[in-house]
C-alpha positions as MATLAB code, in Angstrom:
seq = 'XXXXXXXXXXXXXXXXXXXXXXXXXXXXXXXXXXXXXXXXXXXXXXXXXXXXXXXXXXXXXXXXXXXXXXXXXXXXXXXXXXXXXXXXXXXXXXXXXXXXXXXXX';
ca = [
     272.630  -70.015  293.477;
     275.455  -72.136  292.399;
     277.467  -74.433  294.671;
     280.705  -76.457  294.397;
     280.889  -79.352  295.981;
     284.115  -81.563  297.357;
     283.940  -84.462  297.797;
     286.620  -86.458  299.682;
     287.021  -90.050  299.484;
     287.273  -91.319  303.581;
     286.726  -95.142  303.113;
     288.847  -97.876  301.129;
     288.831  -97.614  297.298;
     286.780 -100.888  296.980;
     283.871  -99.059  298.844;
     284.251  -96.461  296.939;
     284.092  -98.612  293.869;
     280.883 -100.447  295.125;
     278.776  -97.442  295.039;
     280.216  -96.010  291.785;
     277.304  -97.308  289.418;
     274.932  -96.002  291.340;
     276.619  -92.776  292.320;
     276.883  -91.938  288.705;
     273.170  -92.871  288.261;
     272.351  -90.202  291.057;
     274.530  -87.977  289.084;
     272.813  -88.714  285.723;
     269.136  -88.398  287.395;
     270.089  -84.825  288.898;
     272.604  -83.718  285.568;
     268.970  -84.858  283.283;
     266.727  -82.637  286.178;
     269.170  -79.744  285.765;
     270.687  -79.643  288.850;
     273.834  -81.309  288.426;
     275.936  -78.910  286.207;
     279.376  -80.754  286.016;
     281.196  -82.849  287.649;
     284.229  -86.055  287.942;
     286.877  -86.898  289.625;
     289.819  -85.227  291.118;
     293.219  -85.889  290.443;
     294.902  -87.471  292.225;
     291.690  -89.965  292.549;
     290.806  -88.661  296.381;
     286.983  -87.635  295.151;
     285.226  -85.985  293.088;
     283.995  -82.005  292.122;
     280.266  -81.518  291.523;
     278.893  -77.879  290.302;
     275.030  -78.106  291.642;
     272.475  -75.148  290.654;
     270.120  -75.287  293.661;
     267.638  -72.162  295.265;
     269.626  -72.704  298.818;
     271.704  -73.888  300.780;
     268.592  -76.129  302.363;
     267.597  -77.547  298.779;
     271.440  -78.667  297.879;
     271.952  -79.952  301.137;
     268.488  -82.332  300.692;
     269.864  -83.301  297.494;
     273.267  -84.364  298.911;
     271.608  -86.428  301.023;
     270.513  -88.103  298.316;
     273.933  -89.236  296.876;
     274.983  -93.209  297.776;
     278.325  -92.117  298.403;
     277.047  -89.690  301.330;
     274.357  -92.061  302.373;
     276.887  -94.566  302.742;
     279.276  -92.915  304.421;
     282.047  -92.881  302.039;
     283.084  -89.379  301.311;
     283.463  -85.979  303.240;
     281.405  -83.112  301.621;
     282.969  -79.819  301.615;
     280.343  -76.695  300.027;
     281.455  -72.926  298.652;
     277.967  -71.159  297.693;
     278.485  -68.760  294.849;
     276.386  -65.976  293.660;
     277.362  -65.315  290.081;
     278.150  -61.627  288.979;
     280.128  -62.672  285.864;
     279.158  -65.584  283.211;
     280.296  -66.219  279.526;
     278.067  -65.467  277.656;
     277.643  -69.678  276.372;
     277.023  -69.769  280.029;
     272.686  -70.686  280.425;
     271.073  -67.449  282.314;
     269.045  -69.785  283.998;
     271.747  -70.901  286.216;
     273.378  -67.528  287.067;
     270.101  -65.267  286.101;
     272.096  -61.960  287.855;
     275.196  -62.616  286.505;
     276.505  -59.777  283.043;
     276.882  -62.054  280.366;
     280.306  -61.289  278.402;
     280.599  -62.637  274.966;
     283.607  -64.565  273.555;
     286.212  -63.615  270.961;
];
């Protein structure tokens, strides 16, 4: 299942900037364990989009958990769950196995 994830900066931006190195190194350690799809910041800067590949609901939110920005208490998390019916066909089957692949022109 795929999930995007919001989320919303709710303390002071120097908070926010004293967990970015090691936010980003959560997001590198999950991104290398193919987990972490994509992800940045928003714009305007008010937090951050992460596309997570994850069996459930239980196994993203255990890997949220995870994330020095939520352990810290900096950001609201917001979650859509997606099932994919639709991918490019670039797009890895692994992370949307039931979805029709449609090629490119």
């Amino acid at each position: 299942m795929l999930f995007i994830v919001t989320l919303t900066y709710r303390q002071p931006p120097a908070q926010i900037e004293a967990q970015l190195g090691p936010h980003r190194a959560w997001l590198a350690e999950w991104t290398s364990a193919g987990h972490v799809l994509v992800a940045g910041p928003l714009e305007p800067a008010t937090g951050g989009l992460i596309v997570v590949h994850a069996d459930d609901r239980a196994a993203l939110d255990t890997l949220m958990a995870s994330d020095p920005f939520v352990v810290h208490g900096l950001v609201d998390v917001a979650v859509l769950a997606m099932a994919p019916a639709l991918r490019h066909a670039d797009f890895p089957a692994r992370w949307a196995k039931a979805a029709r692949p449609v090629a490119g022109t």
